[in-house]
C-alpha positions as CSV (number, residue, x, y, z in Angstrom):
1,X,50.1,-63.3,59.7
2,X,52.1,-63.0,63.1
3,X,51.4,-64.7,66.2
4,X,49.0,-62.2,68.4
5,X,51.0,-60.2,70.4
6,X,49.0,-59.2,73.4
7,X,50.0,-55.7,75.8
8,X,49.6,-56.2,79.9
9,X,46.5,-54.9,81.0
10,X,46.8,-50.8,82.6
11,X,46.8,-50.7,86.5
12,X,45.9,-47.0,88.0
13,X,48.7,-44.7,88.1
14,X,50.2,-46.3,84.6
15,X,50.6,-43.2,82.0
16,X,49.0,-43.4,78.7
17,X,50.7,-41.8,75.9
18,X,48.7,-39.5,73.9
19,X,49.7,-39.9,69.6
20,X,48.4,-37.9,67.1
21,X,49.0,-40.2,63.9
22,X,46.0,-38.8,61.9
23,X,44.5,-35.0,61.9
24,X,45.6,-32.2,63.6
25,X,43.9,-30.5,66.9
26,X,41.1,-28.7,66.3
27,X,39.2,-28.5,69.5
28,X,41.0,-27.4,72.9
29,X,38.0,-27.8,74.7
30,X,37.5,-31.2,74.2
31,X,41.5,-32.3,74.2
32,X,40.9,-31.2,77.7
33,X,37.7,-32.8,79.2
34,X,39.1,-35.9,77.6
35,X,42.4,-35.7,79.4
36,X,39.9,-35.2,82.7
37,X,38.3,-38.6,81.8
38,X,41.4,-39.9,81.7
39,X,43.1,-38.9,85.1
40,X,39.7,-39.6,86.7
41,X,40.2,-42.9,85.9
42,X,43.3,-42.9,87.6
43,X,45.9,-42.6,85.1
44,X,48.7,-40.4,84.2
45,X,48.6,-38.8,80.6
46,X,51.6,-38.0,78.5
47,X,51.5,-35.4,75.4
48,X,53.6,-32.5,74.4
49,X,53.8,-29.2,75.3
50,X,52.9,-27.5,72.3
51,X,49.7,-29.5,71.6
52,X,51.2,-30.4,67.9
53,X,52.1,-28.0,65.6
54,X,49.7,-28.8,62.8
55,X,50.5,-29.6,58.9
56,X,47.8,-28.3,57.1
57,X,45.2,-31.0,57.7
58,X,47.8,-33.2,59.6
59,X,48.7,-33.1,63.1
60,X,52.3,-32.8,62.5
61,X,54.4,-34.0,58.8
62,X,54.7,-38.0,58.4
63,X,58.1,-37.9,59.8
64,X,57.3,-36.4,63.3
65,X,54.1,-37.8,63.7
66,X,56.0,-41.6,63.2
67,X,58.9,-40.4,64.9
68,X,56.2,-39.8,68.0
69,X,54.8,-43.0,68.1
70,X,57.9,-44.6,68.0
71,X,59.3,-42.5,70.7
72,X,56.4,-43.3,73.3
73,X,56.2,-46.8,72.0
74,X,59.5,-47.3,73.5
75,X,59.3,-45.1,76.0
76,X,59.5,-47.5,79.1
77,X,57.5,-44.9,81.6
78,X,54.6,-45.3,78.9
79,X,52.2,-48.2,79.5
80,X,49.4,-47.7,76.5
81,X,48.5,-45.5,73.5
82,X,45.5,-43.5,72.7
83,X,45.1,-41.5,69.7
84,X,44.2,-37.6,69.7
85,X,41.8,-38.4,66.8
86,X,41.1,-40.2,63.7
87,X,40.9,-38.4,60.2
88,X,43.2,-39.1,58.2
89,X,47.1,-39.8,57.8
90,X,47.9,-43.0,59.2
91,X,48.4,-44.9,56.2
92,X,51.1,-41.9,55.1
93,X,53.1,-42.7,58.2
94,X,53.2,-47.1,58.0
95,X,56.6,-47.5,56.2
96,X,58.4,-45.6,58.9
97,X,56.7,-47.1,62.3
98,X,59.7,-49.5,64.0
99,X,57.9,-53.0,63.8
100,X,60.9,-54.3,65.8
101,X,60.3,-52.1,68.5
102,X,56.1,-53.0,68.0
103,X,57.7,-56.8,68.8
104,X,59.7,-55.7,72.0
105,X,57.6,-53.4,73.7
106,X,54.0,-54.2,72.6
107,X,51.6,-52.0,73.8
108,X,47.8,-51.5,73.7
109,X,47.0,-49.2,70.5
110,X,43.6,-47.3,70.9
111,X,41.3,-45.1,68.9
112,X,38.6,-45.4,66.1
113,X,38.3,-44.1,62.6
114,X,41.3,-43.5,60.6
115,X,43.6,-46.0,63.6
116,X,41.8,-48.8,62.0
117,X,44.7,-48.3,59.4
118,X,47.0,-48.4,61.9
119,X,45.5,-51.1,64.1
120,X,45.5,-53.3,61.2
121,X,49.1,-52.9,59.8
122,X,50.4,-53.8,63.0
123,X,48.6,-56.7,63.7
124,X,49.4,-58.3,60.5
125,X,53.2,-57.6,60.7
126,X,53.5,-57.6,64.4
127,X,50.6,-59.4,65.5
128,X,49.7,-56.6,68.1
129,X,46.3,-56.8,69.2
130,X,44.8,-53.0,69.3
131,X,41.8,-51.9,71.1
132,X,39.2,-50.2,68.7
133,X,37.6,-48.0,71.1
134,X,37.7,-43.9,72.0
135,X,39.8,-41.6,70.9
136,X,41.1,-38.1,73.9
137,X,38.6,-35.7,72.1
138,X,35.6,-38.0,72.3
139,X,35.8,-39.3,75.8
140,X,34.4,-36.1,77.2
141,X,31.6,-37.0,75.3
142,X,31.1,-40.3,75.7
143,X,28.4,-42.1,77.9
144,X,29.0,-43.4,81.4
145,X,27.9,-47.3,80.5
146,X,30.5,-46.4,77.4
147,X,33.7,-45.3,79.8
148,X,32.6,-48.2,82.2
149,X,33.0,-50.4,79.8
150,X,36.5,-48.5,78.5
151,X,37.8,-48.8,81.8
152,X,37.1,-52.7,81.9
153,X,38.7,-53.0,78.6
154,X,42.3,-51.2,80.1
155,X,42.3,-52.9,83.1
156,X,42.0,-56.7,80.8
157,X,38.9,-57.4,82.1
158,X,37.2,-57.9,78.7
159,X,35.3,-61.1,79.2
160,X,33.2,-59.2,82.3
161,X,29.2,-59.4,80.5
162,X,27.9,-55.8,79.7
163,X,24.6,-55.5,80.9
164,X,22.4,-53.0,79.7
165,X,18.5,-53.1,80.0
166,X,16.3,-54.4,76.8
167,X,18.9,-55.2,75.1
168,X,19.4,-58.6,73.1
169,X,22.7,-59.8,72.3
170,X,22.6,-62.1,69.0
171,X,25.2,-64.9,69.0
172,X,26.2,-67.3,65.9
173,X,26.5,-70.7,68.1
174,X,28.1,-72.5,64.5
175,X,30.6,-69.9,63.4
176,X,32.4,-68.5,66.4
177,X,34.3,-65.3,66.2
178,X,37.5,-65.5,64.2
179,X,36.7,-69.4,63.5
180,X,35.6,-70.2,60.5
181,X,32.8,-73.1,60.2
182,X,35.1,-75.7,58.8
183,X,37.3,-75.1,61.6
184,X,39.9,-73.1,60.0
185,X,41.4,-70.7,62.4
186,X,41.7,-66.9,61.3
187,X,41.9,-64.5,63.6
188,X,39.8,-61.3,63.3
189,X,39.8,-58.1,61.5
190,X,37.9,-55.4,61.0
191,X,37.4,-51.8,62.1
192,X,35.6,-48.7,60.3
193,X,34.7,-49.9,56.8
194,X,35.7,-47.1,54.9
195,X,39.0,-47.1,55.6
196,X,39.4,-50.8,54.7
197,X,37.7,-50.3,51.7
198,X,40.3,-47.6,50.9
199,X,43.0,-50.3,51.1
200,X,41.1,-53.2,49.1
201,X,44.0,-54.0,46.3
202,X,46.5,-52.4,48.1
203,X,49.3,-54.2,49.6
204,X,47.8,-52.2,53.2
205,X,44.2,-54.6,52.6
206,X,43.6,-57.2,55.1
207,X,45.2,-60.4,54.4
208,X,43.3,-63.7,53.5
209,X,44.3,-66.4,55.3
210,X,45.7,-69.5,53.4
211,X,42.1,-70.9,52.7
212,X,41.5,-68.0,50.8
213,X,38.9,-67.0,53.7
214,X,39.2,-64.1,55.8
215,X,36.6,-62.7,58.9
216,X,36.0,-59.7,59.4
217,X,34.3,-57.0,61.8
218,X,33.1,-53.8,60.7
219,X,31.7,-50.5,62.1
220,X,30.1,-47.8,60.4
221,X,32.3,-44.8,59.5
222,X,30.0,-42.7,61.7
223,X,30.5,-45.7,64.5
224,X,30.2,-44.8,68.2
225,X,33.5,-45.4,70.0
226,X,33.2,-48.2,72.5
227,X,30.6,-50.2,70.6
228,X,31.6,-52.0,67.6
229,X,34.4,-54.2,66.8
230,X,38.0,-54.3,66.1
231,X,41.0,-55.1,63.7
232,X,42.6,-57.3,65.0
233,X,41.6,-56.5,68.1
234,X,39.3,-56.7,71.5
235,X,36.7,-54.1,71.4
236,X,35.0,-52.3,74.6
């Protein structure tokens, strides 16, 4: 396991790089009222012209969709990441993502669903802390305590307390997140179980730290972006 490697927190008028690593655009509707959320918030987005060509199920083949996060990755004018949407196909693109370039020009990875793959892989070869949170088609959708609480998480504001009316938040005072109860330090995984149970015995499976122990946060495969937890990652 790397070092966490942690992105600068967005400022208004930073652009956010829109990747599609997973399925391909099926809704122009709501590509476009999630754009909206995003340039009401007050940043610039970045995506191509021709909206992805489409592979079948895929956004784009392996090669392209890699060769796109890459580009923006290192694209200096390009402060974060967001993913179109989840599906599938991240896992199909990992062998040819530039983990150097993850190292030099880390950058806040978000989206749900099939990105926990993603999200995953580069924080245990880069250390890259990822933000498991929306994706562009399902901000238009989303709640207005949910994009409050998206915006905080952009601007690096994580530790402000969400307050939200008969609601009880449940702490474990003896086993910390990411600590283990011996005091074994571990870090945190997680993300949308079903993709992580599609990895288990597969050299793409969370690692287990050297005391054979590993934590872990889930969410539901049907999880609500901006509510549950990340891997290796903050969540909003």
């Amino acid at each position: 396991m790397k070092t966490p490697l942690a992105s600068l927190p967005l400022k208004k008028g930073d652009t956010m790089g829109i990747i599609a690593p997973a399925g391909q655009l099926s809704d122009i509707n709501r590509f476009h009222k999630g754009i909206a959320v995003l340039r009401e918030m007050g940043f610039n987005v970045a995506f191509p012209m021709d909206l992805w060509p489409g592979n079948e199920y895929l956004a784009d083949s392996d090669e392209n969709r890699a060769s796109e996060f890459n580009r923006l990755l290192g694209d200096p004018e390009v402060a974060a990441l967001i993913a179109l949407r989840g599906g599938y196909g991240c896992l199909r693109m990992l062998d040819k993502i530039d983990l150097a370039l993850v190292a030099t020009h880390p950058k806040m990875i978000i989206g749900f669903s099939d990105l926990t793959v993603l999200q995953n892989y580069l924080y245990q070869k880069a250390g890259l802390i990822s933000l498991h949170g929306p994706v562009v088609i399902s901000l238009g959708d989303a709640a207005p305590p949910t994009l409050e609480r998206f915006f905080l998480c952009l601007s690096g504001r994580w530790d402000e307390p969400l307050v939200v009316k008969m609601l009880e938040i449940l702490r474990h005072t003896l086993e910390p997140l990411g600590r283990e109860v011996d005091g074994g330090d571990t870090g945190a995984g997680g993300g949308q179980l079903q993709r992580l149970a599609a990895g288990r015995g597969t050299r793409r499976s969370i690692e287990r730290s050297r005391s054979g122990r590993r934590r872990a946060r889930f969410s539901r495969s049907t999880a609500t972006p901006g509510t549950r937890s990340a891997p290796g990652s903050r969540s909003c």
